[in-house]
C-alpha positions as CSV (number, residue, x, y, z in Angstrom):
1,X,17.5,46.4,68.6
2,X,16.2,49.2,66.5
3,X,12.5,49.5,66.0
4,X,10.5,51.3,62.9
5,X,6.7,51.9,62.1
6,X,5.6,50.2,59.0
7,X,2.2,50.6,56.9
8,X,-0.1,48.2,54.5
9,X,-3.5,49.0,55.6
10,X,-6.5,47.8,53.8
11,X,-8.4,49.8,52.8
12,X,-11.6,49.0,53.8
13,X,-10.5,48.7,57.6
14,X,-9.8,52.6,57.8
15,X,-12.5,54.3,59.3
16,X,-10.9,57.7,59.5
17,X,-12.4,60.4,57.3
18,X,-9.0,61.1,56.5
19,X,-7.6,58.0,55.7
20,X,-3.9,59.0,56.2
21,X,-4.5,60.1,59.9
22,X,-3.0,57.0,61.9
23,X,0.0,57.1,59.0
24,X,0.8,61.1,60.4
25,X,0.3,60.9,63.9
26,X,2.0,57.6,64.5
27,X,5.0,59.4,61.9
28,X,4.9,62.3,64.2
29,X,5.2,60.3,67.6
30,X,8.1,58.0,66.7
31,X,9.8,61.2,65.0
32,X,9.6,62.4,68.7
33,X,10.1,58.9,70.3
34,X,13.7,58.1,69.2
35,X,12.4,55.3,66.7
36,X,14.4,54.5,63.7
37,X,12.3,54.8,60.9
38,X,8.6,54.7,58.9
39,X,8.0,52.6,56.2
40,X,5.2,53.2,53.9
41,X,4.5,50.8,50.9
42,X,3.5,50.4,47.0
43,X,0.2,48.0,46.3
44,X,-2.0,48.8,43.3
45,X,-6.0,48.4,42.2
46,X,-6.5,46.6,45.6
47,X,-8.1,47.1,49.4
48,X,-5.5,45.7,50.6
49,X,-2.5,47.9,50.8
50,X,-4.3,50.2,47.7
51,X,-4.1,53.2,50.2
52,X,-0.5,53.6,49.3
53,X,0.5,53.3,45.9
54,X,3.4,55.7,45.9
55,X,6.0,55.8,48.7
56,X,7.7,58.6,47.5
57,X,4.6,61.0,47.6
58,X,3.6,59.8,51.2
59,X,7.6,60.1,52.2
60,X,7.5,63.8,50.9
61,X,4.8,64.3,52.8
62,X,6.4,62.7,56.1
63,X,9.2,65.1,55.2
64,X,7.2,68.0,56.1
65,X,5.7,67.1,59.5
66,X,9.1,65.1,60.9
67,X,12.6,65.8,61.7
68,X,14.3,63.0,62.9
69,X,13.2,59.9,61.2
70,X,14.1,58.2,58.2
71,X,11.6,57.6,55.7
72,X,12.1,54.7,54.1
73,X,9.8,53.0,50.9
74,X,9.1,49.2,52.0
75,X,8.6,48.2,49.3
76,X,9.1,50.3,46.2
77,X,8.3,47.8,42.8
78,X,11.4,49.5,40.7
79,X,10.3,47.1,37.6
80,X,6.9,49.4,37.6
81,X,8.8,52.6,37.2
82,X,11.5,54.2,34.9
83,X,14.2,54.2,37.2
84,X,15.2,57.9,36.0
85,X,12.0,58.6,37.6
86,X,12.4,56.6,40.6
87,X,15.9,58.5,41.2
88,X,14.3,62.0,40.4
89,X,11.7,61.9,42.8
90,X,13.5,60.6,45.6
91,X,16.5,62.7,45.3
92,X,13.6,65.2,45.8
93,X,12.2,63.9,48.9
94,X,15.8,63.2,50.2
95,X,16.4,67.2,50.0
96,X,12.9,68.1,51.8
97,X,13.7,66.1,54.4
98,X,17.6,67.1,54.8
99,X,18.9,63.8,54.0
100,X,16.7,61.1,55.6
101,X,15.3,58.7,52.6
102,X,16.2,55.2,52.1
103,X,14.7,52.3,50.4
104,X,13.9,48.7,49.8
105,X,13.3,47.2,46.4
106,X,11.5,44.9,45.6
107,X,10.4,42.8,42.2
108,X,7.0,42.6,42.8
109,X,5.0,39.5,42.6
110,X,1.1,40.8,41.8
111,X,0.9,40.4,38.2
112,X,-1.9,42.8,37.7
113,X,0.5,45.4,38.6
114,X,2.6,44.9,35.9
115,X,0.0,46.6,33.6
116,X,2.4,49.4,33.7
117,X,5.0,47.7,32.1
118,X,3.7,44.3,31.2
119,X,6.7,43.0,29.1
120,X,9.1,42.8,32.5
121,X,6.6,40.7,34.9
122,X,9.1,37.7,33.5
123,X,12.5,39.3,34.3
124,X,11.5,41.2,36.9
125,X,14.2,40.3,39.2
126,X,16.7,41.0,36.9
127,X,15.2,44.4,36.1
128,X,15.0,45.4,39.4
129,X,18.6,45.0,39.8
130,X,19.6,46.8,36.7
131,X,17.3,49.9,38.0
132,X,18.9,50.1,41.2
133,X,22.3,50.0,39.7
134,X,21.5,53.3,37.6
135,X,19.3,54.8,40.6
136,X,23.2,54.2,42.6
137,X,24.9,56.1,39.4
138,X,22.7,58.5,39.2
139,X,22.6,59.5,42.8
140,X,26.2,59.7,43.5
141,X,26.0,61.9,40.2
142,X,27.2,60.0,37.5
143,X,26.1,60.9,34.1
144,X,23.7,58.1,32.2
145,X,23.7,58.3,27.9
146,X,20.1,58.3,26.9
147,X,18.9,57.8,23.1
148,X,16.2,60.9,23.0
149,X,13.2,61.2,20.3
150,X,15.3,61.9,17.0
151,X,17.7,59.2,17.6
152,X,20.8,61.2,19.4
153,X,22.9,60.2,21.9
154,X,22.2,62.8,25.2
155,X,24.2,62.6,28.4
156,X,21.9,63.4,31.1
157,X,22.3,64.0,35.0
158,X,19.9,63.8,37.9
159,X,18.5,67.5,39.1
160,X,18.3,67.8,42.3
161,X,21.2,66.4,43.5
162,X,20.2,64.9,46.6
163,X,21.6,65.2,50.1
164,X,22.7,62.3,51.1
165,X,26.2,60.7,49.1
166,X,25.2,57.4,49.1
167,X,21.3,56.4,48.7
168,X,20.7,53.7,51.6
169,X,19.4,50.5,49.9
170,X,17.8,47.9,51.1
171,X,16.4,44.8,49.3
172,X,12.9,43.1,50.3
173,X,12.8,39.7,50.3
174,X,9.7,37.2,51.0
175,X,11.9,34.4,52.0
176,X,13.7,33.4,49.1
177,X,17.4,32.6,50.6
178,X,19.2,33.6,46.9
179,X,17.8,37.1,47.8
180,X,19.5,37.4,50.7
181,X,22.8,36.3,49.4
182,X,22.3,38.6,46.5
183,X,21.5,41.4,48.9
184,X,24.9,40.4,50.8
185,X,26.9,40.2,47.2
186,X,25.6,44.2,46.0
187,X,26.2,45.4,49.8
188,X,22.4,46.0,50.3
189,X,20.4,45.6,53.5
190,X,17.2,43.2,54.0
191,X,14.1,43.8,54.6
192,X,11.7,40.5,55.2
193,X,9.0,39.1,57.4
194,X,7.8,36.1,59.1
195,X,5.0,35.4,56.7
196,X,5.7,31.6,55.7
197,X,8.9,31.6,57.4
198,X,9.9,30.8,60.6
199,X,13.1,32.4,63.1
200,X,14.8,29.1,62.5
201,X,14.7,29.2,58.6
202,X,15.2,33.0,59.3
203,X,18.0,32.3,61.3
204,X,19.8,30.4,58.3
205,X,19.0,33.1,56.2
206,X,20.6,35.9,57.8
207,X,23.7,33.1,58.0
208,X,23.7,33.2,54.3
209,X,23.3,37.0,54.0
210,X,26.2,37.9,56.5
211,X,28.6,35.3,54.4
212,X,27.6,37.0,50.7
213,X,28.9,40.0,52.0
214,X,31.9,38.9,52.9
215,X,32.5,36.9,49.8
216,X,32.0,39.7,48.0
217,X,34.2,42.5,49.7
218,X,31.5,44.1,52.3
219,X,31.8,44.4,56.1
220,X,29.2,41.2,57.2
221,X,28.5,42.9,60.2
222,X,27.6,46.3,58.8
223,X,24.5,44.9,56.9
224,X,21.2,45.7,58.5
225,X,18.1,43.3,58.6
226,X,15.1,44.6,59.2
227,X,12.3,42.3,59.9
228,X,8.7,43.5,59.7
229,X,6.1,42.1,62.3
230,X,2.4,43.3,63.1
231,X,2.4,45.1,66.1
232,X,0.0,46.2,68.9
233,X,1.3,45.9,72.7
234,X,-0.6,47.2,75.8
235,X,-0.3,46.9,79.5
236,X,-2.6,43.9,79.7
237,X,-2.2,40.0,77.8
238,X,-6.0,39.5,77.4
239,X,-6.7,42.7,76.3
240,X,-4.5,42.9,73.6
241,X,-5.3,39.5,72.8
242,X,-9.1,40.9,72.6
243,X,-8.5,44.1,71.1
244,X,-7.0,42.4,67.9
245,X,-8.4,38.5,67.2
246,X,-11.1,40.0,65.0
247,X,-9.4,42.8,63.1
248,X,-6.2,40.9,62.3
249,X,-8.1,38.0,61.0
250,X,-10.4,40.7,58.8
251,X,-7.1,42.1,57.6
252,X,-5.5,38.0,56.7
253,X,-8.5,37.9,55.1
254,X,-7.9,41.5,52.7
255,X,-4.3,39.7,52.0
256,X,-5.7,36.0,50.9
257,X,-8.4,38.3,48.5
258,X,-5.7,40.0,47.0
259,X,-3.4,36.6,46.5
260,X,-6.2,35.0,45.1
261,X,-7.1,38.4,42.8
262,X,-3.6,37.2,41.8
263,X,-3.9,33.6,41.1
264,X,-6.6,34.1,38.9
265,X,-5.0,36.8,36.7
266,X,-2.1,33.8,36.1
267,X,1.2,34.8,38.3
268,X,2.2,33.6,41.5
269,X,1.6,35.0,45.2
270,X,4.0,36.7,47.7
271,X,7.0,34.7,47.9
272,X,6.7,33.4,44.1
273,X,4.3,30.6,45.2
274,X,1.8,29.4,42.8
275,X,-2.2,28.7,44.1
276,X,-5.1,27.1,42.9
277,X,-7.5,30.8,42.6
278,X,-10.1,28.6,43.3
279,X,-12.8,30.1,46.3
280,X,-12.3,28.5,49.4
281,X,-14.9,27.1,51.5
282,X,-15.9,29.2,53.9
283,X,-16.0,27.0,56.7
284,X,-12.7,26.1,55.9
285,X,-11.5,29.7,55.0
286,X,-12.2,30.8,58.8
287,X,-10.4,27.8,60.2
288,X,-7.4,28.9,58.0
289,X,-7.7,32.4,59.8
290,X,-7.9,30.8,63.2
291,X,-5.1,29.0,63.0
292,X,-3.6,31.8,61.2
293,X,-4.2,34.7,63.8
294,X,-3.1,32.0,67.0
295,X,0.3,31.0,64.9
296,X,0.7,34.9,64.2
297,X,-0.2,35.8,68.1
298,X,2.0,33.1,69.8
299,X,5.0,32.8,67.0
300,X,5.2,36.0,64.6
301,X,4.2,39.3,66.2
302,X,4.9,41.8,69.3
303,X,1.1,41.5,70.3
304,X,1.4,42.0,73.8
305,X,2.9,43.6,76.9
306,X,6.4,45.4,76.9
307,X,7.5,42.2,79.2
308,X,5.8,39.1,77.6
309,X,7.3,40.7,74.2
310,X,11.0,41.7,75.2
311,X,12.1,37.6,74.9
312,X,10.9,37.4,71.7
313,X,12.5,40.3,70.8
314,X,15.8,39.6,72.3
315,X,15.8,36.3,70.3
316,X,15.5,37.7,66.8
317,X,18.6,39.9,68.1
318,X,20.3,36.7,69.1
319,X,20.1,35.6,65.5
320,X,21.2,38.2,63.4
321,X,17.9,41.0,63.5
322,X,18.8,44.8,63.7
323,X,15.4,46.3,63.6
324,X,12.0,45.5,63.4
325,X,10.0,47.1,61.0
326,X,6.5,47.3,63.4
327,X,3.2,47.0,61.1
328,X,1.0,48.8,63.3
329,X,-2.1,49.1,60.9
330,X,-4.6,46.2,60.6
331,X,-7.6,47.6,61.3
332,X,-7.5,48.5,65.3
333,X,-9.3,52.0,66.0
334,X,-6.2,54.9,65.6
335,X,-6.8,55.9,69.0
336,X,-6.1,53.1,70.5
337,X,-3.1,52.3,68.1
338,X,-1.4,55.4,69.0
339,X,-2.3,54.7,72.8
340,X,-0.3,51.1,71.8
341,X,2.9,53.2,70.5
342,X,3.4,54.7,74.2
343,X,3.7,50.6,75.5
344,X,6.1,50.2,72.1
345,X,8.3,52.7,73.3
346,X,8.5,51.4,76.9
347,X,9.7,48.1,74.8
348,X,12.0,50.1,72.5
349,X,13.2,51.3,75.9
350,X,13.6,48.5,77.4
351,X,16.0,46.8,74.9
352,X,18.1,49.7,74.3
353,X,18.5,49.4,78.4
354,X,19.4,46.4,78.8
355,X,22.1,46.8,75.6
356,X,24.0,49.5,77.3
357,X,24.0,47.1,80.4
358,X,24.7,44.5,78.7
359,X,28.0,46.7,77.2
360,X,28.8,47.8,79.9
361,X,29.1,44.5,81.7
362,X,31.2,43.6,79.0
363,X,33.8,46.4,79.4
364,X,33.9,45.8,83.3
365,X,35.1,42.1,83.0
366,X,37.6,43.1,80.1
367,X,38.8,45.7,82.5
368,X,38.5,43.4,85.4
369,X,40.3,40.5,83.6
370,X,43.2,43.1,82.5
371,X,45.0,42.9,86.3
């Protein structure tokens, strides 16, 4: 198992005079700490998330303090952009940081976004597709025929060229099992989460996902799914279990807000769902979050020790998970987030131990059953 950092902070759980402190230093230490990658998101005109609303800009600036990772956009909302654009800045990035940017798409579901281009919010999907089919083109340095101001046909080609041959794709999905197989038919990876799903519907999912590929010509085993969970481990249960009750609930709370913001504008929520924008009780509001935090604690997270979390973790590799995408900030102090990174890497340790033993274990009883 590979593991990543991820960030979708709210806003108004960042205490730091400088807000992008935890995102650099946590950057920094998994450059240095063998991890796989950092993620860094798009959200718009909200708390929650608002912090980042351009993953190319915080990946150039990754670029200049790291050497090792990839810096990946998870997600980037191609229908919000011109994909020219989109292709443009990244082949940037990819050349100040030698060849180390990927990304996941994704359609985007807030329909206040959408005030950017507010004629696609309805075939989003199917935009997003078409960008990242031109973003491919122009990448590997295809020319694309453009209609400029007077009305003449131009042939234009993307400046810089970037680094890296192929631009690594991946496509997010909130649960939707047709985006997975459509990520398995275009050769893409997947990026998702456990946020209305569980491993069992997961597990189906990545079932689905390996088979596209197949069907359609790609190696099923070479596709990688990356699964994001919240993240905070430490060398004692209760005290994790103390150190992030309140502020994950505050942070549940941001995301509802910003669903409901939604709602109320007349689109759906994450994962396409429709919702009454109507307030909710409070009484029964913090009863949602209760149950919300223990189901999240117990079912959906690596909030914990190295040991209490490396089962969980060897199960989502059981089913079909490459790497987890850890979302390490919901509103815990940066100190002691970064103090939680050292336990994370005993856990990345850990798994990537008891692989090679596993391997090797393997090879001996080939070898052994060779005489």
């Amino acid at each position: 198992m590979q593991f990543g950092i991820m960030f979708f902070a709210s806003a108004e759980q960042t205490k730091d005079n400088d807000r992008y402190l935890l995102l650099k230093k946590a950057a920094q230490f998994a450059d240095q700490h063998n991890f796989c990658c950092v993620w860094t998101p798009e959200r718009h005109f909200h708390d929650f998330g608002g912090i980042f609303p351009n993953p190319s800009v915080m990946s150039a600036a990754l670029a200049m303090i790291t050497e090792n990772i990839q810096l990946r956009a998870g997600s980037l909302v191609s229908p919000l952009h011109n994909a020219i654009r989109i292709a443009e800045e990244w082949a940037v990035v990819d050349n100040l940081s030698g060849g180390r940017v990927a990304i996941s798409f994704g359609s985007g579901w807030n329909i206040d976004d959408f005030v950017f281009f507010p004629d696609r919010y309805s075939t989003r999907q199917a935009v997003m597709y078409e960008q990242i089919n031109t973003i491919k083109n122009l990448w590997s340095g295809k020319p694309l025929s453009q209609i400029n101001p007077v009305g003449k046909e131009i042939s234009i080609r993307l400046a810089p060229l970037p680094v890296q041959k192929d631009l690594p794709v991946w496509i997010t999905s909130s649960g939707n099992t047709e985006t997975f197989k459509k990520a398995g038919a275009i050769g893409a990876n997947v990026l998702t989460h456990l946020l209305g799903q569980d491993i069992v519907s997961v597990s189906e999912k990545i079932a689905a996902y390996r088979e596209s590929r197949e069907k359609h010509g790609h190696d099923p085993s070479t596709g990688i799914v990356s699964l994001m969970l919240h993240t905070y481990l430490d060398s004692d249960m209760a005290r994790v279990r103390a150190e992030v009750r309140t502020p994950f609930r505050e942070y549940l709370r941001s995301a509802v807000s910003l669903e409901k913001e939604s709602a109320s504008g007349g689109g759906v929520i994450s994962g396409g769902r429709k919702i009454s924008p109507e307030e909710i009780e409070k009484n029964h509001m913090e009863e949602m979050l209760d149950l919300a935090f223990e189901r999240y604690f117990r079912t959906a997270s690596l909030m914990g020790t190295p040991s209490s979390c490396s089962e969980f973790v060897n199960r989502l590799e059981s089913i079909g998970v490459d790497e987890i995408a850890c979302l390490i900030d919901f509103g815990i102090p940066t100190e002691k987030v970064l103090d939680g990174l050292t336990h994370l890497a005993v856990l990345q340790e850990q798994c990537s131990t008891g692989r090679a033993a596993a391997a090797a274990n393997e090879s001996l009883q080939e070898f052994t059953a060779s005489f």
